[in-house]
C-alpha positions as CSV (number, residue, x, y, z in Angstrom):
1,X,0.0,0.0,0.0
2,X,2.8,2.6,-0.2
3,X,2.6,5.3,-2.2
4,X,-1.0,4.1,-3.3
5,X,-3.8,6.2,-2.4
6,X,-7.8,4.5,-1.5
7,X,-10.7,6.6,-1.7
8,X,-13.9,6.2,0.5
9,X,-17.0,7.7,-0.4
10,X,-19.7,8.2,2.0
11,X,-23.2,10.4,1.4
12,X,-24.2,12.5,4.5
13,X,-23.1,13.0,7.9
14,X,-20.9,10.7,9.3
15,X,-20.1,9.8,12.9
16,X,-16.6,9.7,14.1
17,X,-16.9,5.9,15.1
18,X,-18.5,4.3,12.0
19,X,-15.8,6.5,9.9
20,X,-12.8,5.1,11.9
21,X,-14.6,1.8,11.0
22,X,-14.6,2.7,7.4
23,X,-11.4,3.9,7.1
24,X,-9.9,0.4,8.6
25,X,-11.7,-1.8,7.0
26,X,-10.4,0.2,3.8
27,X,-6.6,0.4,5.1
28,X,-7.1,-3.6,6.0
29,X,-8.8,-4.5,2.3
30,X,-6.0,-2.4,0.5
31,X,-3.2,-4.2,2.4
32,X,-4.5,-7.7,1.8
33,X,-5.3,-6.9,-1.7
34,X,-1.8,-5.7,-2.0
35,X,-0.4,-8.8,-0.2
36,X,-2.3,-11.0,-2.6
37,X,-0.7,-8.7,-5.5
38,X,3.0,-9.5,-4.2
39,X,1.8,-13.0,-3.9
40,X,1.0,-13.4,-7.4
41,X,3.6,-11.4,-9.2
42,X,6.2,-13.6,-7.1
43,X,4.7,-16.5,-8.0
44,X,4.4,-15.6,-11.8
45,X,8.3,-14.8,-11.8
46,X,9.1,-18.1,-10.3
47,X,7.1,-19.4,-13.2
48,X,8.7,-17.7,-15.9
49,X,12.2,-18.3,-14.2
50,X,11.5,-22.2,-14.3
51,X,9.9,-22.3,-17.8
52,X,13.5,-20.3,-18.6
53,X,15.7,-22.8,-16.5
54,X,13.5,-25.9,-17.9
55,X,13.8,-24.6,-21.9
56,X,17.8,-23.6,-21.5
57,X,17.9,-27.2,-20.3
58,X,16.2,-28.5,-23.1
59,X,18.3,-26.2,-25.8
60,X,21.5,-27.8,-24.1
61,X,20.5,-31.3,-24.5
62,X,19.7,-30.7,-28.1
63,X,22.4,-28.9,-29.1
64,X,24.7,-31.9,-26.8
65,X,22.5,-34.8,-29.6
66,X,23.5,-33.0,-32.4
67,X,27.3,-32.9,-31.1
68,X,27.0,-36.5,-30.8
69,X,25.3,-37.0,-34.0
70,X,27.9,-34.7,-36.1
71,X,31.0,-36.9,-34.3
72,X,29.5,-40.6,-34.9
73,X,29.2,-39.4,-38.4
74,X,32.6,-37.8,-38.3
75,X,34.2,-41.2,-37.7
76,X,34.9,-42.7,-41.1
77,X,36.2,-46.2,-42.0
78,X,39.4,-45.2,-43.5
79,X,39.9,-49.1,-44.0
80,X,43.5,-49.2,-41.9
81,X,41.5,-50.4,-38.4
């Protein structure tokens, strides 16, 4: 909730009391709801940070086939072995 700002809107008089109510139960919503935020955007840059990790894996393991594939064909019968 830093440097966010919540409005309240209210029609009429208001006593003290029920606006001290008001104005936690907004200050209590905006901090949960921006709890929940963090929560998510963590969680989605954990995810993107293993589907990274996971396909930099799988670009490795490719490129280490094709290394293998390029050297067995590499290795030709020269007839003297």
């Amino acid at each position: 909730t830093r440097g966010m700002l919540c409005l309240l809107h209210s029609v009429g008089p208001l006593p003290p009391e029920p606006f001290e109510q008001m104005v936690l139960l907004g200050k209590e919503t905006a901090e949960a709801f921006g709890a929940e935020m963090r929560r998510c955007l963590q969680e989605q840059v954990q995810r993107r940070a293993e589907k990274k990790r996971s396909r930099s894996f799988n670009e490795l393991l490719e490129v280490d086939s094709f290394l293998h594939e390029d050297m067995a064909m590499a290795v030709v019968d020269d007839g003297y072995g």
